[in-house]
LUMMI-378614 format. One record per residue: x, y, z of N, C-alpha, C in turn. Coordinates in steps of 0.2 Angstrom, whole numbers, padded with zeros to 4 digits, always signed. Layout:
N
XYZXYZXYZ;...
***
This chain:
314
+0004-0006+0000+0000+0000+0000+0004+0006+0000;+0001+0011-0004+0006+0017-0003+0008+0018+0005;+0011+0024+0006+0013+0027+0013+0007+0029+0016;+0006+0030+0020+0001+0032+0026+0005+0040+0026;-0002+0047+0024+0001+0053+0026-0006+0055+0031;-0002+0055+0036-0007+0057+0040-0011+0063+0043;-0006+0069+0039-0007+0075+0036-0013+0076+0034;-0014+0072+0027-0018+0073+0024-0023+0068+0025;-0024+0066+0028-0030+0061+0032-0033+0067+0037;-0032+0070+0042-0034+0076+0047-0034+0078+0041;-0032+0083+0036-0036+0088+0033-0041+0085+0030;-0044+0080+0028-0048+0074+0026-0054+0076+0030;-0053+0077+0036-0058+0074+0042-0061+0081+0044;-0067+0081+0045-0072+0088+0045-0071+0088+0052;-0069+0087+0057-0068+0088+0063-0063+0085+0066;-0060+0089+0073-0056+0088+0077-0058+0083+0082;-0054+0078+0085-0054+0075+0090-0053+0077+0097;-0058+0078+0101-0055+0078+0109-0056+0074+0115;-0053+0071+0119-0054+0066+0125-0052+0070+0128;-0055+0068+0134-0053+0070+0140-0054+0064+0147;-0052+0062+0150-0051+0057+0156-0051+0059+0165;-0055+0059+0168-0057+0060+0174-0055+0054+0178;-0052+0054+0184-0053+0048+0188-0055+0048+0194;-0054+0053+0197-0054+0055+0205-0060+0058+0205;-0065+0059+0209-0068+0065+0212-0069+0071+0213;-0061+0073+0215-0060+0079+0217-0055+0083+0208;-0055+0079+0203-0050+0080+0198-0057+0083+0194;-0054+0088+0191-0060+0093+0186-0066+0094+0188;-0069+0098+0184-0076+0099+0188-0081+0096+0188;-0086+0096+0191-0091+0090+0192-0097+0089+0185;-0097+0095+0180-0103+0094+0177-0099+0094+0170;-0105+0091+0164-0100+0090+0157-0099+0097+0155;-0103+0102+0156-0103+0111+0152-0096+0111+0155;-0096+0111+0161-0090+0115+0163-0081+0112+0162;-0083+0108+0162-0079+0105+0159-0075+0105+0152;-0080+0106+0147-0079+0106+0140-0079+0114+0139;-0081+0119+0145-0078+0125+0144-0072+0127+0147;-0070+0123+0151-0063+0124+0151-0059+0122+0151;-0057+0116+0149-0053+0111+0144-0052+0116+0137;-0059+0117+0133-0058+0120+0125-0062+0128+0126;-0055+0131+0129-0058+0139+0131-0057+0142+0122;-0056+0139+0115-0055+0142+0111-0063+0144+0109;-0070+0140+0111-0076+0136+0107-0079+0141+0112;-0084+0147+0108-0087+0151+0112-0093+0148+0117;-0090+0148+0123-0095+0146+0129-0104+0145+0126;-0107+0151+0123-0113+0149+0122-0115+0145+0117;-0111+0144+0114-0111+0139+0106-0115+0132+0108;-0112+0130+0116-0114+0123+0118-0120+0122+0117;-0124+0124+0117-0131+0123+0116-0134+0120+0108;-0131+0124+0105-0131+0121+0099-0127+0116+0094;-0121+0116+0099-0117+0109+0099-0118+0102+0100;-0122+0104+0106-0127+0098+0107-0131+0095+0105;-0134+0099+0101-0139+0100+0096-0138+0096+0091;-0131+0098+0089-0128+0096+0081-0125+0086+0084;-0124+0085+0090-0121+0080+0090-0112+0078+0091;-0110+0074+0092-0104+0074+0093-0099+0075+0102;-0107+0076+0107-0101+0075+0113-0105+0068+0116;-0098+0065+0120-0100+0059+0124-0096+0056+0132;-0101+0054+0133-0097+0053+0141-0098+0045+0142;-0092+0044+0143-0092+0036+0145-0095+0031+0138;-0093+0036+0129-0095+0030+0124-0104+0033+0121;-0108+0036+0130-0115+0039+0126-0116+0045+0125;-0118+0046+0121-0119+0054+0117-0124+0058+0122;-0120+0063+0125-0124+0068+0127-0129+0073+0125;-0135+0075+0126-0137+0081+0122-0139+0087+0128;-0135+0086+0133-0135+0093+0135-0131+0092+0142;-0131+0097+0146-0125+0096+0152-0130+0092+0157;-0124+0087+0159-0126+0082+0165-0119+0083+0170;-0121+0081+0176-0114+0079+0179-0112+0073+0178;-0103+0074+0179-0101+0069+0178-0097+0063+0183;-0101+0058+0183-0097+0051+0187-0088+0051+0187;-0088+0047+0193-0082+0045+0191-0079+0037+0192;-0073+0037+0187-0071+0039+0182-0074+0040+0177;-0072+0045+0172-0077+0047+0166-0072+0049+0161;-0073+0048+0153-0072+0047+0147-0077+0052+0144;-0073+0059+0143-0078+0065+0138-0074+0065+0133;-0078+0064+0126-0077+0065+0119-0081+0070+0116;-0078+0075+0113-0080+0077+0107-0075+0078+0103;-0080+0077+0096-0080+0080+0089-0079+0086+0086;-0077+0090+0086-0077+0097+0085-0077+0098+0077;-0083+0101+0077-0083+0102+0067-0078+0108+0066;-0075+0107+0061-0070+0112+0057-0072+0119+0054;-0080+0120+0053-0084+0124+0051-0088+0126+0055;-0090+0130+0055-0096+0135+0060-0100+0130+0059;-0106+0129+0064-0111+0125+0063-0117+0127+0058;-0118+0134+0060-0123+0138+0057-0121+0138+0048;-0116+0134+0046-0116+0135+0039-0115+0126+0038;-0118+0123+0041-0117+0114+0041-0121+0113+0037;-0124+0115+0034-0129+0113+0026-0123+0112+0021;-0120+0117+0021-0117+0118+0014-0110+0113+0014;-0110+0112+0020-0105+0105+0019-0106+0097+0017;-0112+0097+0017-0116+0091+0017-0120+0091+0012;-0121+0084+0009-0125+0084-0001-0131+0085+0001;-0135+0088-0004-0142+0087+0000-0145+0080-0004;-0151+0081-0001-0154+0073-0006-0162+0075-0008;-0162+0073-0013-0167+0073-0019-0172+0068-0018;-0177+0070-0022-0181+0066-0020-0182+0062-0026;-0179+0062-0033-0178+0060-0038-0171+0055-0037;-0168+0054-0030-0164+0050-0029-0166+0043-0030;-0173+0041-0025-0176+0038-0025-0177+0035-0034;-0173+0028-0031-0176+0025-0040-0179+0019-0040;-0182+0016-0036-0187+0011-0033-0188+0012-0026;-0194+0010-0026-0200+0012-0019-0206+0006-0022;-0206+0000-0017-0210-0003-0016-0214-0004-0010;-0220-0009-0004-0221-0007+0002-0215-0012+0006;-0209-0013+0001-0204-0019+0009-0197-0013+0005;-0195-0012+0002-0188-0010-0001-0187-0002-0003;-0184+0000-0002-0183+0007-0007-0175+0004-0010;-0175+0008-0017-0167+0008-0020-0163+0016-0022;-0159+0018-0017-0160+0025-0018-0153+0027-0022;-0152+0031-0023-0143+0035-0025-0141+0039-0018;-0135+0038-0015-0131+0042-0012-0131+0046-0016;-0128+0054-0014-0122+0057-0018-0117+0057-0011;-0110+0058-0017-0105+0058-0011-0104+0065-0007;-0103+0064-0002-0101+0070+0004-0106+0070+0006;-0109+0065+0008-0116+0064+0013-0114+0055+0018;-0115+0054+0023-0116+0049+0027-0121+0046+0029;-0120+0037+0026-0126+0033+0025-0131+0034+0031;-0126+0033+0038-0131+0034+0043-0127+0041+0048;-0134+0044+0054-0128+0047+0056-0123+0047+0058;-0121+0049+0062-0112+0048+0062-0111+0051+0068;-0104+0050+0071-0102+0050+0079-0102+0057+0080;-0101+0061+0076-0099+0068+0073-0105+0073+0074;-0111+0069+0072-0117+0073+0069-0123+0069+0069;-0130+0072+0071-0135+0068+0068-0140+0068+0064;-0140+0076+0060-0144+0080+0057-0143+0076+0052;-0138+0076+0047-0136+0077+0038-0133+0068+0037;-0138+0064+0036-0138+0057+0032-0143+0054+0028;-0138+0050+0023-0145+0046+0019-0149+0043+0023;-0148+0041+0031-0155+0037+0034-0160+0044+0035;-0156+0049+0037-0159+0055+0039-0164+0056+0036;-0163+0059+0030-0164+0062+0022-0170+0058+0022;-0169+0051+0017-0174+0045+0016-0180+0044+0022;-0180+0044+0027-0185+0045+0031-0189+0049+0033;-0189+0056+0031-0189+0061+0030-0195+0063+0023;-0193+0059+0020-0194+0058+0011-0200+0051+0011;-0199+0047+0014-0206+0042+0016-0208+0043+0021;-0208+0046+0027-0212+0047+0031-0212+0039+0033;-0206+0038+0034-0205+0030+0037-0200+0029+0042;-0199+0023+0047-0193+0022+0048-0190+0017+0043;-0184+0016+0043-0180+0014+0037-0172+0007+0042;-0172+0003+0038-0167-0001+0040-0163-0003+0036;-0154-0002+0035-0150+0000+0033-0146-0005+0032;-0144-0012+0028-0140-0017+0032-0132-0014+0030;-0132-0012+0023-0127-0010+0020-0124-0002+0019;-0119+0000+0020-0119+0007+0019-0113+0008+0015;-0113+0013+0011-0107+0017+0006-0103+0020+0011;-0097+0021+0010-0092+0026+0013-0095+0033+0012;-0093+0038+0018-0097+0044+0016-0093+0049+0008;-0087+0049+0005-0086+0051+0001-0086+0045-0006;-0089+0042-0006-0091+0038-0010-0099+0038-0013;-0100+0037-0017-0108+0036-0022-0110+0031-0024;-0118+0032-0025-0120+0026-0029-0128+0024-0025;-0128+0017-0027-0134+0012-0027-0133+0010-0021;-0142+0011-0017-0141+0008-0010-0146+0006-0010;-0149+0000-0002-0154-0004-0004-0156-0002+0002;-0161+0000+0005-0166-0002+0011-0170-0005+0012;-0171-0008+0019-0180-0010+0020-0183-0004+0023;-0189-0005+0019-0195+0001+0023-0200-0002+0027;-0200-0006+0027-0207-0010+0030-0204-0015+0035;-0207-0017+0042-0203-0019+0047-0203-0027+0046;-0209-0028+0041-0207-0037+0037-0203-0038+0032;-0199-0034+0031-0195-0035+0027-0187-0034+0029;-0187-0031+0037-0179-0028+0039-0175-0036+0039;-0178-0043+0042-0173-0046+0043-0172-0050+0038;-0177-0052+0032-0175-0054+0025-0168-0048+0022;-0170-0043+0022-0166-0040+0018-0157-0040+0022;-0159-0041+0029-0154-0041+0034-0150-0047+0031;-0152-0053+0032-0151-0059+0031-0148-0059+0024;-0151-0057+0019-0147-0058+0011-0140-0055+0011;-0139-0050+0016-0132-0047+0015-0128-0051+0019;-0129-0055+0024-0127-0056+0029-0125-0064+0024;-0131-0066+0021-0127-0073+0018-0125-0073+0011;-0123-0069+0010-0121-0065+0003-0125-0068+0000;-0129-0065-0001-0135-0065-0008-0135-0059-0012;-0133-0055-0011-0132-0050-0011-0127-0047-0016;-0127-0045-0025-0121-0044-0027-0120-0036-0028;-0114-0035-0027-0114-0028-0027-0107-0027-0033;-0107-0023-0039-0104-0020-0043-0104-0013-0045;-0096-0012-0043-0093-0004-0042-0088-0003-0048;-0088+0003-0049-0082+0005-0051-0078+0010-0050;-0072+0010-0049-0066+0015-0048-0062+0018-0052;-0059+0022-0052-0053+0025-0057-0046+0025-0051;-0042+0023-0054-0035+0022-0054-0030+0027-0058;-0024+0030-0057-0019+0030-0061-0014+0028-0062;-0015+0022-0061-0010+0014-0062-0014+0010-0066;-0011+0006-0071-0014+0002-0076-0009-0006-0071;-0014-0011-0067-0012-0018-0067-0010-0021-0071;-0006-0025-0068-0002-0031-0077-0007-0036-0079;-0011-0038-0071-0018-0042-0074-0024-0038-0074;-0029-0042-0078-0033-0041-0080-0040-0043-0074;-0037-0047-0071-0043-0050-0068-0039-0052-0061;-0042-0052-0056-0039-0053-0050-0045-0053-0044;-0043-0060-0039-0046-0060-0032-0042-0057-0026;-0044-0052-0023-0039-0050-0016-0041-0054-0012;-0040-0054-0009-0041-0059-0001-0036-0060+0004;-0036-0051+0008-0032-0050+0011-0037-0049+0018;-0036-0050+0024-0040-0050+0029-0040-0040+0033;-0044-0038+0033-0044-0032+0035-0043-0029+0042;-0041-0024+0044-0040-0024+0052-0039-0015+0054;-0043-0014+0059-0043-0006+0061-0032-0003+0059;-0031+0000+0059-0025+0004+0058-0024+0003+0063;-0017+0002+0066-0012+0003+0071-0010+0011+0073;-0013+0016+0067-0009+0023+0066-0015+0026+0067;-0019+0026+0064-0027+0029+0067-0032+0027+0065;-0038+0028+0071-0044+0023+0070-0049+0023+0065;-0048+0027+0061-0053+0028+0054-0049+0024+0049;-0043+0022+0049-0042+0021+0044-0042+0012+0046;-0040+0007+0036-0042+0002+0040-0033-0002+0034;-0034-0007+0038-0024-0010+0034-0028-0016+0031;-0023-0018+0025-0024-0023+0024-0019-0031+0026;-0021-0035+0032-0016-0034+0036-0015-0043+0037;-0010-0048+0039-0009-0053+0039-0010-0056+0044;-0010-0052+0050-0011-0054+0056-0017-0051+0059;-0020-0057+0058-0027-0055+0060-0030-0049+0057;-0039-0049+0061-0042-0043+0054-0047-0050+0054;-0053-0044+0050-0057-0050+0047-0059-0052+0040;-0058-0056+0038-0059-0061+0032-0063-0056+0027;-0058-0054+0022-0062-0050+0016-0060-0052+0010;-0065-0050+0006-0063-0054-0003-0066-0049-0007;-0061-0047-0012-0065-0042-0019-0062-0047-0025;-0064-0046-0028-0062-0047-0036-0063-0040-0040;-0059-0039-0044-0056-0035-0047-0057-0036-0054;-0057-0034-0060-0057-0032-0068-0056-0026-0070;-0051-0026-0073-0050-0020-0079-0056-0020-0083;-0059-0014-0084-0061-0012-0088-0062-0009-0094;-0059-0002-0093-0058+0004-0097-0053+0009-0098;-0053+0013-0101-0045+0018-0098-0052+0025-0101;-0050+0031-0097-0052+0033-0097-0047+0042-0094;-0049+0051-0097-0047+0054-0094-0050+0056-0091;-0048+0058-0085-0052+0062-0079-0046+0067-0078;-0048+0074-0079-0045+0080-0076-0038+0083-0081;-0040+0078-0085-0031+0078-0089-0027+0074-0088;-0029+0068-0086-0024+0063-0080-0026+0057-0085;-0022+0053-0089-0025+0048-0091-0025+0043-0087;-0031+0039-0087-0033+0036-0077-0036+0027-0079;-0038+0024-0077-0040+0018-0078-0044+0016-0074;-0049+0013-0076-0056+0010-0074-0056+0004-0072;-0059+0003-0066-0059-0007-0064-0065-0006-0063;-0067-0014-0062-0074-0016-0058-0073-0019-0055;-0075-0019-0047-0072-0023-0040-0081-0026-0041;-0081-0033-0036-0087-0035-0035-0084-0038-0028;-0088-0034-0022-0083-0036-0015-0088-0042-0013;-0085-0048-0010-0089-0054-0009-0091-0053-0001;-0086-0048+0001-0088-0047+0009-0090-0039+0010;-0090-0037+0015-0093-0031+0015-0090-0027+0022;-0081-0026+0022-0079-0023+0027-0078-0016+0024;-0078-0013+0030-0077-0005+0029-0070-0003+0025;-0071+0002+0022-0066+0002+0017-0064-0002+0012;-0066-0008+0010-0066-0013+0010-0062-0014+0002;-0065-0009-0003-0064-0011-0011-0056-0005-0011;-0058+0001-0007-0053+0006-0006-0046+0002-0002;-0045-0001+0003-0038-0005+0006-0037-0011+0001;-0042-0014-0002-0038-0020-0005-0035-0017-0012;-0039-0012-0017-0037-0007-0022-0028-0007-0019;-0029-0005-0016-0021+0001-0011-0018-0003-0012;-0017-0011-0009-0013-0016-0008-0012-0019-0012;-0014-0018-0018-0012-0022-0026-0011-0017-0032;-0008-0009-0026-0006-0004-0030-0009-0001-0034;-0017-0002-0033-0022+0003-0037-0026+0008-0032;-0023+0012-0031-0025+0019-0026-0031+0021-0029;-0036+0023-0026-0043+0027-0029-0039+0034-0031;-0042+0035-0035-0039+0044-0038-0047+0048-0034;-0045+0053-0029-0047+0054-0025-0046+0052-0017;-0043+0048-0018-0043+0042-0010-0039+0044-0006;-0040+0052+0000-0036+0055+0005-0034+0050+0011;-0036+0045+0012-0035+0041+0015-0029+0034+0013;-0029+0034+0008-0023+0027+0005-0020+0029+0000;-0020+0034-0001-0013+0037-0006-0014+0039-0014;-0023+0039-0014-0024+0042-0021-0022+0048-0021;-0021+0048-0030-0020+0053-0033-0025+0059-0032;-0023+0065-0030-0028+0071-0025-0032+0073-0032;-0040+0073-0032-0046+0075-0034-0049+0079-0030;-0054+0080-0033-0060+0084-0029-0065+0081-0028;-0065+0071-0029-0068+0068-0025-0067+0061-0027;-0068+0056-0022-0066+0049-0022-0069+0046-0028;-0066+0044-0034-0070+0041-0039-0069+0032-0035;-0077+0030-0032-0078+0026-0034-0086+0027-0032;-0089+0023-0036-0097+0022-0037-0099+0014-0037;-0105+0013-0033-0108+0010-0031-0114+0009-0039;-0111+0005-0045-0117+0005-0050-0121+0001-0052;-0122-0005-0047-0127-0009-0048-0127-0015-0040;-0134-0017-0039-0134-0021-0038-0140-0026-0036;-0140-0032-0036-0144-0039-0035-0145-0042-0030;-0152-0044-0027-0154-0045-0023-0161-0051-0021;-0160-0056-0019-0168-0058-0017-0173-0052-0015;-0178-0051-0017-0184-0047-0013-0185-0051-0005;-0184-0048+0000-0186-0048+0007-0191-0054+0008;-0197-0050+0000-0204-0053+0003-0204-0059+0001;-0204-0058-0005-0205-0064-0013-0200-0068-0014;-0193-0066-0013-0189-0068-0015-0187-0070-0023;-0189-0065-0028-0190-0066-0033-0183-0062-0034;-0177-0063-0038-0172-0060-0038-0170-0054-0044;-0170-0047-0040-0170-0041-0044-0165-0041-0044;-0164-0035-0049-0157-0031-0050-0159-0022-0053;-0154-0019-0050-0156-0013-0051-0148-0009-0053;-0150-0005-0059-0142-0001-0060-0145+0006-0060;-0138+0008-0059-0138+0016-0057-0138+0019-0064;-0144+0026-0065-0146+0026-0070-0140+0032-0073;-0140+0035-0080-0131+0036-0084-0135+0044-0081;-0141+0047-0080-0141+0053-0079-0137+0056-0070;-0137+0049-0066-0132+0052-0059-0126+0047-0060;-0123+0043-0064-0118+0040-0065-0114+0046-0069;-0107+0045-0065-0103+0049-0068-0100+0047-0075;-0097+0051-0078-0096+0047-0087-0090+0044-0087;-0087+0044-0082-0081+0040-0081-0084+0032-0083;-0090+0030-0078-0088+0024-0077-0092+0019-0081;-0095+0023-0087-0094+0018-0093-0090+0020-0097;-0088+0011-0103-0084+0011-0106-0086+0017-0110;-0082+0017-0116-0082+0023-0123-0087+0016-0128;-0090+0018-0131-0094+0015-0137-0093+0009-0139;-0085+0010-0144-0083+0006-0146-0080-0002-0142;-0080+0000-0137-0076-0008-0133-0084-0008-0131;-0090-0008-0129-0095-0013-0124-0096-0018-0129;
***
């Protein structure tokens, strides 16, 4: 895998990290406000309210949403967004209601767009596709699968609460096929290839994930050249990953490790863009209910044009 820049991973991340560790009784002060206003005297004292709001502090692992005293020993985390909160729309994708490309009464099939997160997130609880989507059907919604948040594409839900553990169950015993594509600017000597490197949290930091020998859990992509294609001026190359498992990061670390960087990919050593090219552009599944076996692709009007071939090779 390329180098780890961990530079460039923090500038990656829309927030700062902070802990703090309490052990004694008589150690810091007793309540979580006062505490986080003076630990982080940079954060204007009355912001916390809407901080809280926004999500992102925790004591002991569970999300606080307003000042409580604190036990001891105690673990206070927050996430610090990098942005004013009051401009926290404009960082995040919105979602459409033409995303929405099947809606029946057990499934919906929607499009991400990237710089949106599948579910909320430790950071934040406002700005996600569970958010968005349920909002959008006037439903609760059940997720088995998710996209990375700077990634794109075809996702699957349950909407109906007889259909979460079939749909749960297909991903879970691969029934489930998923077909993506990436852009690279490296051309592999082969044409076709199975990863099956076991995956494992980073040693170096926790968002990021290794592809690793010692221990980790069991992951499999298979891989295919595609296409060659230019993106930005850069002549780049297109694969098709079909991940057989479904670990985080999972198509992005095993790409890295057989020296196909995503172009985009701040985290494993792609070539720097203005966004991760890889998309989620089809996928296949038993129906929950019926079990009749659908398939659904991402239609060429939100597919970017990279990731079909040109005319003459289909």
């Amino acid at each position: 895998m390329p180098p780890l820049n961990l530079e460039r991973v923090h500038t990656t991340l829309r927030t700062k990290y902070w802990s703090f560790i309490l052990r004694d009784s008589d150690e810091g002060p007793q309540s979580l406000l006062r505490l986080l206003c003076e630990r982080l005297p940079h954060i204007d004292p009355t912001s916390w309210e809407e901080r809280f709001d926004f999500g992102g502090v925790y004591v002991n692992g569970l999300e606080a949403v307003s000042d409580m005293p604190l036990p001891r020993p105690v673990k206070v985390e927050y996430y610090e967004p990098k942005f004013p909160i009051a401009e926290a729309r404009s960082q995040f994708a919105a979602f459409h209601s033409d995303y929405i490309l099947f809606h029946d009464d057990a499934i919906a099939v929607v499009y991400k767009p990237p710089h949106l997160s599948s579910m909320p997130a430790k950071e934040q609880r406002h700005f996600s596709l569970k958010t968005a989507l349920e909002r959008e059907l006037g439903r609760s919604i059940h997720m088995p699968s998710r996209l990375d948040v700077s990634a794109q594409g075809v996702v699957v839900v349950s909407t109906a609460s007889s259909a979460h553990a079939g749909l749960q169950r297909a991903f879970e015993t691969r029934l489930v096929g998923k077909t993506y594509r990436f852009a690279s600017h490296t051309r592999s000597l082969w044409d076709e290839k199975e990863v099956n490197f076991p995956i494992a949290v980073s040693p170096e930091h926790p968002v990021l994930r290794v592809a690793s020998t010692h221990g980790g859990q069991s992951a499999r992509t298979r891989l295919r050249y595609s296409h060659d294609a230019t993106l930005g001026g850069v002549h780049s190359h297109i694969y098709t990953a079909n991940p057989i498992t479904g670990r985080t990061h999972q198509i992005r670390v095993h790409a890295a490790a057989v020296e196909l960087p995503l172009i985009g990919d701040n985290f494993y050593g792609g070539l720097q863009a203005p966004y991760l090219h890889l998309v989620s552009c089809a996928i296949s599944l038993p129906h929950p209910l019926s079990g009749e076996r659908i398939e659904f692709e991402l239609p060429q009007r939100l597919a970017p044009s990279w990731t079909s071939p040109p005319a003459h090779i289909l």
